[in-house]
C-alpha positions as CSV (number, residue, x, y, z in Angstrom):
1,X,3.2,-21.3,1.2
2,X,0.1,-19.5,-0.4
3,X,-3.6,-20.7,0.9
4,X,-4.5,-20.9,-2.6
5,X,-2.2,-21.4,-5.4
6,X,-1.3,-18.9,-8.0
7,X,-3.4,-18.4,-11.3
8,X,-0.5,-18.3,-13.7
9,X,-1.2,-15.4,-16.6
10,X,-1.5,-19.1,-18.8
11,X,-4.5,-20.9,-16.5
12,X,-6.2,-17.4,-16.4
13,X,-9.1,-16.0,-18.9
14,X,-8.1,-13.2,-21.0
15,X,-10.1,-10.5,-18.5
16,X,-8.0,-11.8,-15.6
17,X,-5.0,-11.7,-17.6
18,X,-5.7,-7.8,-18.6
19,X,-6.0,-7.1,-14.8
20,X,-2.5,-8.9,-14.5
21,X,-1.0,-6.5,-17.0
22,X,-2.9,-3.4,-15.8
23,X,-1.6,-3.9,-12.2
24,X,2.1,-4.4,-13.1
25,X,1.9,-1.4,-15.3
26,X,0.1,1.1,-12.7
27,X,2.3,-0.2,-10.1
28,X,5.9,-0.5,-12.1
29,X,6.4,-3.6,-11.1
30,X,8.5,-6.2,-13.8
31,X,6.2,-8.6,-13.6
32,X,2.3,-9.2,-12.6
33,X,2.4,-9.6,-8.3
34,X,2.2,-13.2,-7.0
35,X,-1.0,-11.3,-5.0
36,X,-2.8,-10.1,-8.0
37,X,-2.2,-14.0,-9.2
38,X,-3.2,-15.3,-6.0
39,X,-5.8,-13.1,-6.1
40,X,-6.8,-13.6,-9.7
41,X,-8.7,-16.9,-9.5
42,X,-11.7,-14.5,-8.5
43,X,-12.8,-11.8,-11.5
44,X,-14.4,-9.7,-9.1
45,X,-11.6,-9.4,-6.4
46,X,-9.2,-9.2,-8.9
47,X,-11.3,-6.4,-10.9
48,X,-12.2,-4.6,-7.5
49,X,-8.6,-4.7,-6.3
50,X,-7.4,-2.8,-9.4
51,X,-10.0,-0.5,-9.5
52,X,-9.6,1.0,-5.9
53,X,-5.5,0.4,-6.4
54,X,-5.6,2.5,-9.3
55,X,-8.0,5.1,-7.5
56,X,-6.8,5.5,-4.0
57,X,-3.0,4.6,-4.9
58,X,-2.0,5.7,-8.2
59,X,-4.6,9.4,-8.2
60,X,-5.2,11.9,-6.3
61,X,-3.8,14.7,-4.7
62,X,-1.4,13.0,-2.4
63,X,2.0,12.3,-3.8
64,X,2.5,8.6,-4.9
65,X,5.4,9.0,-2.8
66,X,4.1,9.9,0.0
67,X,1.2,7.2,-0.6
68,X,3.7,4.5,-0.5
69,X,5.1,4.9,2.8
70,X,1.6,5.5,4.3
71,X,1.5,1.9,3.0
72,X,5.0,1.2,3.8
73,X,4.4,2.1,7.8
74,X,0.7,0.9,7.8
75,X,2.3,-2.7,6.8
76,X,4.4,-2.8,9.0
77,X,2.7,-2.0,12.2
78,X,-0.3,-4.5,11.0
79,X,2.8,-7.1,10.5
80,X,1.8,-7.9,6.5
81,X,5.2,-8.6,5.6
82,X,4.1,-9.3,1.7
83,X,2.5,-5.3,1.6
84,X,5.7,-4.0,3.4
85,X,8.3,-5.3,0.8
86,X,6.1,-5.2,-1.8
87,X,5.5,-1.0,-0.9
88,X,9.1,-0.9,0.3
89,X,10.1,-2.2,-3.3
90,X,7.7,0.6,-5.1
91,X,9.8,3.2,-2.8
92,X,12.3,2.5,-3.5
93,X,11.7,2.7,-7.5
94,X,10.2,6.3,-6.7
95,X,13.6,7.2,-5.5
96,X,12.9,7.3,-1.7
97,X,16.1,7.1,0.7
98,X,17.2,3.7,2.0
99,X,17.2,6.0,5.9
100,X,13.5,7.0,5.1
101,X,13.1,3.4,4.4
102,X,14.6,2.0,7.4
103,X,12.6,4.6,9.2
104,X,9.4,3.3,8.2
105,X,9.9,0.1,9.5
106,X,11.5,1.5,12.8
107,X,10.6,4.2,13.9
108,X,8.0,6.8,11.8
109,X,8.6,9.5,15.0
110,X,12.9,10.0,12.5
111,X,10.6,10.4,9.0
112,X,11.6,14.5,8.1
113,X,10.0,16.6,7.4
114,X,8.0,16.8,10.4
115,X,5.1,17.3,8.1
116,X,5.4,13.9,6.3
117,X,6.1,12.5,9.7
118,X,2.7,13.9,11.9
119,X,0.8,12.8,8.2
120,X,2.1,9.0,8.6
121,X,1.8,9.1,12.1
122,X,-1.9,9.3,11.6
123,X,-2.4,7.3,8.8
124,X,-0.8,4.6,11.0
125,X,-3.5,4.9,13.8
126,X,-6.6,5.5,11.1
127,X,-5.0,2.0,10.4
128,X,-4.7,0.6,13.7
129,X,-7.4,2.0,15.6
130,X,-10.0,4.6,13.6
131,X,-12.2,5.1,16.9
132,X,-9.2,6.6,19.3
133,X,-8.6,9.3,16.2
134,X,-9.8,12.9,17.1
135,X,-11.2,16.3,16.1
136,X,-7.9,17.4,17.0
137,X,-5.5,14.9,15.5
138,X,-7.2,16.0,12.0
139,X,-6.8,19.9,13.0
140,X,-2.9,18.5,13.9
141,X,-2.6,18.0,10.0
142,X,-5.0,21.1,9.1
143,X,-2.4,23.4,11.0
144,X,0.7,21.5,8.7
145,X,-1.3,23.0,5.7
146,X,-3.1,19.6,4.8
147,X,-5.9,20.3,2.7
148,X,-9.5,18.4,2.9
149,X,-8.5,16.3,0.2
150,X,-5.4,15.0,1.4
151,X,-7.0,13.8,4.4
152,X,-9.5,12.3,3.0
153,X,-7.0,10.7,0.9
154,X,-4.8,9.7,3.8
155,X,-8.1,7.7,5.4
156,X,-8.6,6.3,2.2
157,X,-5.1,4.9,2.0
158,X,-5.3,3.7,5.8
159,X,-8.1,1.7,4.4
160,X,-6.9,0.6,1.3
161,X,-4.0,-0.7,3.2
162,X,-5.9,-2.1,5.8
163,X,-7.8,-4.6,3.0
164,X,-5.0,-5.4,1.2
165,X,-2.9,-6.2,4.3
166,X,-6.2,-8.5,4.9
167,X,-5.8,-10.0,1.9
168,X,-2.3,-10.6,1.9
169,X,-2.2,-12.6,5.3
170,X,-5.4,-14.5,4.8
171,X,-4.2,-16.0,1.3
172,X,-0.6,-16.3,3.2
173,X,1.3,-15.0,0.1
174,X,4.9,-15.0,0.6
175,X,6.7,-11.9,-0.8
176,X,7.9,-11.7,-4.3
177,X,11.4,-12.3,-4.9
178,X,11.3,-9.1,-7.2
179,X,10.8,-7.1,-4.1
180,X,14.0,-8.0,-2.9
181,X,17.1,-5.0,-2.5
182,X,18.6,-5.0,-5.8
């Protein structure tokens, strides 16, 4: 059970309601997130949570893909279980494999191509511990053919998971049933 109860599109102002429709449009979704909802009974939080979503998440250089199960893997070894089947969900809708899936929430070390793979594998510890990260883990991704903004992006989504996982298990939303394997 949610630590706040969700602001239902018909309790909310008109501006909160608009940042209910923008985020289930940007992210595909069928219907507005019980997060965004939960999250929704603040205007700024809500407003600022879009804005860096649509920024971090849905631009940039990075794939969306690729974006995704950074997300996907940084969930999971946080333990946010609402972020993990709610980026597991947008995977899947981007058309990524149900072994690629499974590998995220196993083991990142089977993702192919190795490229992909050394990419999450560091977006994982920018997630988990930023300090241990190195001169040389970012050369690691330089010497794949990662470009400056791509790993700038990858820190950015390490920290854009890293708040939302936050905010996730301090408001204790429970996944949304949409998220579920069709």
């Amino acid at each position: 059970m949610s630590n706040v109860p969700l602001l239902e599109a018909d309790r909310a102002t008109p501006e909160v309601v608009s940042i209910y429709q923008a985020f289930q449009t940007g992210m595909g979704f069928p219907a507005p997130p019980d997060f965004i909802k939960a999250v929704g009974h603040s205007y700024a939080a809500a407003a600022g949570t879009l804005e860096i979503v649509k920024h971090v998440l849905l631009q940039g250089v990075l794939p969306r893909t690729v974006k995704e199960m950074l997300f996907v893997a940084i969930s999971h070894a946080r333990g946010c279980k609402y972020c993990e089947a709610a980026h597991l969900a947008c995977c899947r809708s981007l058309g990524i494999d149900e072994s690629t899936l499974n590998a995220l929430v196993s083991n990142v070390s089977d993702i192919m191509p190795v490229k992909t793979r050394r990419l999450l594998e560091f977006g994982v510890r920018c997630a988990v511990n930023p300090q241990a990260l190195t001169a040389a883990d970012y050369e690691t991704l330089r010497g794949q053919g990662f470009s400056q903004a791509e790993l700038v992006e990858t820190v950015s989504m390490a920290g854009l998971a890293v708040y939302l996982n936050t905010m996730a298990e301090a408001l204790k939303v429970p996944p949304d049933k949409m998220f579920e394997k069709a």
